[in-house]
VONUNU-240417 format. One record per residue (C-alpha): x, y, z; residue number from 0. Coordinates in steps of 0.5 Angstrom, whole numbers, plus 500, padded with zeros to 3 digits. Example, Ala and Ser with C-alpha at 12.3 -4.5 7.8 and 13.67 -1.06 7.14 Angstrom:
<sites>
@x: 525	y: 491	z: 516	pos: 0
@x: 527	y: 498	z: 514	pos: 1
</sites>
This chain:
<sites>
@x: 604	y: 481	z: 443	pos: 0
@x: 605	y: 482	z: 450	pos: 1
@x: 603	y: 490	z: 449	pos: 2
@x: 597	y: 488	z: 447	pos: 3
@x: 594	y: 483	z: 452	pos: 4
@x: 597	y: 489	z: 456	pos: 5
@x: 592	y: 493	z: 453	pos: 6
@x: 587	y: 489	z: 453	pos: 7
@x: 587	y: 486	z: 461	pos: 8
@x: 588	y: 495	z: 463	pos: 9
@x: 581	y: 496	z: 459	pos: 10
@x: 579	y: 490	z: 462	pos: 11
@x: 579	y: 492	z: 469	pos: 12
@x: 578	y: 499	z: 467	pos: 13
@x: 572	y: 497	z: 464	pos: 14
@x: 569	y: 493	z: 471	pos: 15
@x: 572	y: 499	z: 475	pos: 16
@x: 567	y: 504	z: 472	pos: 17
@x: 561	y: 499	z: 472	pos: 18
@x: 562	y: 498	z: 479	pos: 19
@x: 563	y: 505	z: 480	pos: 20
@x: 556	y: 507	z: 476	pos: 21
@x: 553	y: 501	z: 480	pos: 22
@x: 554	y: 504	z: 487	pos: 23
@x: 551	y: 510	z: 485	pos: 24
@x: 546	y: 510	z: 481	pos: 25
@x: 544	y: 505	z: 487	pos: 26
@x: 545	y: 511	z: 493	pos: 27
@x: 542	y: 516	z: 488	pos: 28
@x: 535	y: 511	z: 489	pos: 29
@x: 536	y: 510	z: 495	pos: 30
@x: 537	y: 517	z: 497	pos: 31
@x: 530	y: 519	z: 493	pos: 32
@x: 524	y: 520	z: 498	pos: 33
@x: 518	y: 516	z: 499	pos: 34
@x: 513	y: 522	z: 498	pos: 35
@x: 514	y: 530	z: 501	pos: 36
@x: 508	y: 532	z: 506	pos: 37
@x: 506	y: 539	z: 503	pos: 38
@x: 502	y: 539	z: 510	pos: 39
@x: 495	y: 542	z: 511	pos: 40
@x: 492	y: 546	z: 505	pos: 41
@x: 485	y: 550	z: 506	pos: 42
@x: 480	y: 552	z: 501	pos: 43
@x: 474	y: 554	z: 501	pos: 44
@x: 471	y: 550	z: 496	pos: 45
@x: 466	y: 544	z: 499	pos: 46
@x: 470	y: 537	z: 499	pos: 47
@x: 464	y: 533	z: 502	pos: 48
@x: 464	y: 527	z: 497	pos: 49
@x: 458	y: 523	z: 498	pos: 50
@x: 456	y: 523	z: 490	pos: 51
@x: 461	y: 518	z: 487	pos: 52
@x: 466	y: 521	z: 482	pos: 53
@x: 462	y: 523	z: 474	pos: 54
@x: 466	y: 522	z: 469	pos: 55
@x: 464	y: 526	z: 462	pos: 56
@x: 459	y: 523	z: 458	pos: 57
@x: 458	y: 517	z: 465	pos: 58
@x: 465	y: 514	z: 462	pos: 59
@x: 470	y: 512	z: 467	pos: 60
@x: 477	y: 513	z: 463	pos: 61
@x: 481	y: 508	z: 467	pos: 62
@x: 476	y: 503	z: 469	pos: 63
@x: 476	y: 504	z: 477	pos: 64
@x: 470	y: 505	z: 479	pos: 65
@x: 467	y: 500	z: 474	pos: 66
@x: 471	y: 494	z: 476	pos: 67
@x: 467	y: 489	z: 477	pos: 68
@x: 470	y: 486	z: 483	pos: 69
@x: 470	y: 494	z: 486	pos: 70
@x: 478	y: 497	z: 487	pos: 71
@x: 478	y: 492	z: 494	pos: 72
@x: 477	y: 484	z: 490	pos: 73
@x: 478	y: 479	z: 495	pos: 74
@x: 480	y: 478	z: 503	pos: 75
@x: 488	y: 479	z: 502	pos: 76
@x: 487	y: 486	z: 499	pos: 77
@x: 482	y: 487	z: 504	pos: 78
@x: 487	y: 485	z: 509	pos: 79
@x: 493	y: 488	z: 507	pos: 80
@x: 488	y: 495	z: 508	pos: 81
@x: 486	y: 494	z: 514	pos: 82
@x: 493	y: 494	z: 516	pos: 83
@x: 495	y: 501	z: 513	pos: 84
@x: 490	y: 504	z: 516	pos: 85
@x: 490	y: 500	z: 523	pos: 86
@x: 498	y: 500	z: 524	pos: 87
@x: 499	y: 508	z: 526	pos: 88
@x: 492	y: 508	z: 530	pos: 89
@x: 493	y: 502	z: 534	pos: 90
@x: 501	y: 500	z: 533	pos: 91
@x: 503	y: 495	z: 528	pos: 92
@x: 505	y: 490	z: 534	pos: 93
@x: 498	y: 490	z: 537	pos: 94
@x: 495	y: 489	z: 531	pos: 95
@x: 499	y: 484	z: 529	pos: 96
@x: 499	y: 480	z: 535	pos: 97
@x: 491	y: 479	z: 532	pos: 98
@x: 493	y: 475	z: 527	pos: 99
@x: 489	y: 470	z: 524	pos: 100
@x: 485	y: 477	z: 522	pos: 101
@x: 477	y: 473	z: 520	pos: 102
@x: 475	y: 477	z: 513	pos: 103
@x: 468	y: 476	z: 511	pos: 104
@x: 465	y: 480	z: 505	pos: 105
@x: 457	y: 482	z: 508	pos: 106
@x: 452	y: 481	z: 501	pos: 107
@x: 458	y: 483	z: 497	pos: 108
@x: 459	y: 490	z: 499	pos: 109
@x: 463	y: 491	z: 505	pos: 110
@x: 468	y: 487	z: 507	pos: 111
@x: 468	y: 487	z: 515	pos: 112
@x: 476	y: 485	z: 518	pos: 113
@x: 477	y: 483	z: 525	pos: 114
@x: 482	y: 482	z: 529	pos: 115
@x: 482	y: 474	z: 534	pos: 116
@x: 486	y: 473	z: 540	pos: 117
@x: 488	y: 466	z: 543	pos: 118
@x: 484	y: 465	z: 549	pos: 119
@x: 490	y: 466	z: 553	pos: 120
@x: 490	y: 473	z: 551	pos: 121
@x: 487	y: 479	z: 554	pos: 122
@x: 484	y: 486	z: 551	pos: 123
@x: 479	y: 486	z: 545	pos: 124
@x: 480	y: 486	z: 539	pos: 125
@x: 480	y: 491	z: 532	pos: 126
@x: 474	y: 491	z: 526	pos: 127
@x: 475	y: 495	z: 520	pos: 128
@x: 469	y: 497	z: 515	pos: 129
@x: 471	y: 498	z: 507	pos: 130
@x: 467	y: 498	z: 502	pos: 131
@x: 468	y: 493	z: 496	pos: 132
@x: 467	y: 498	z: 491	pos: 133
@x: 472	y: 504	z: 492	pos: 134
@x: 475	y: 503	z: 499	pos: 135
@x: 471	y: 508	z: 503	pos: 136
@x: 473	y: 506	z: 511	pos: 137
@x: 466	y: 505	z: 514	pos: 138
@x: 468	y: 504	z: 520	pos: 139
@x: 474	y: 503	z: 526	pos: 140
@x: 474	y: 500	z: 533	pos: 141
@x: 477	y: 496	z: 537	pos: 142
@x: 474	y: 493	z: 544	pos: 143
@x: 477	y: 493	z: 551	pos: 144
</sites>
């Protein structure tokens, strides 16, 4: 009997040794795994101009993002949240969080227009983004002096 439970408590601790172990790592394996890999500048010479929107054969969009009724930026929180990806390398994520409240107004339900504000205290200008609802195309970057 005491061989058994002998037994039975190794493979027990055997057991929560290896789970542990898988568990560190397949942890440091995600970890380790890169974001994305910069392929760095790349040439051709084909025209890239995109003033056409994207056709689908047959004007069919297969997977619905240029037909989404409220456009692939819906409401101020994405529209926010872009600015910020866009802003953050131009200016520094600090100068452009500092101009938080960000005041968010949609322009005839086409454009969304992010800028940032300053408390009266504050000196400098602030930042407006231009995005178009429907695909996200940046229209406009400024910030005052």
């Amino acid at each position: 009997m005491n061989k058994g439970i002998i037994k039975y408590f190794i493979g027990v601790v055997i057991g929560i040794l290896v789970g542990f172990w898988l568990h560190v790592n397949v942890s440091q394996k995600e970890d380790s795994v890169e974001k994305y890999i910069y392929k760095g500048n790349v040439y051709t010479k084909n025209d890239l101009s995109f003033e056409r929107d994207i056709i689908y054969a047959d004007h069919v969009d297969p997977y619905g993002v240029y037909d989404k009724k409220d456009g692939v930026v819906p409401n101020p929180q994405i529209a926010a949240d872009l600015a910020e990806i866009i802003l953050f390398p131009i200016y520094g994520k600090r100068e452009i969080v500092k101009q938080r409240p960000y005041c968010v107004e949609l322009l005839n339900n086409k454009i969304w227009v992010i800028s940032g504000s300053l408390s009266p205290k504050s000196e400098g200008g602030c930042f407006t983004i231009f995005v178009e609802k429907q695909n996200g195309k940046i229209l406009l970057i400024s910030h005052g002096k």
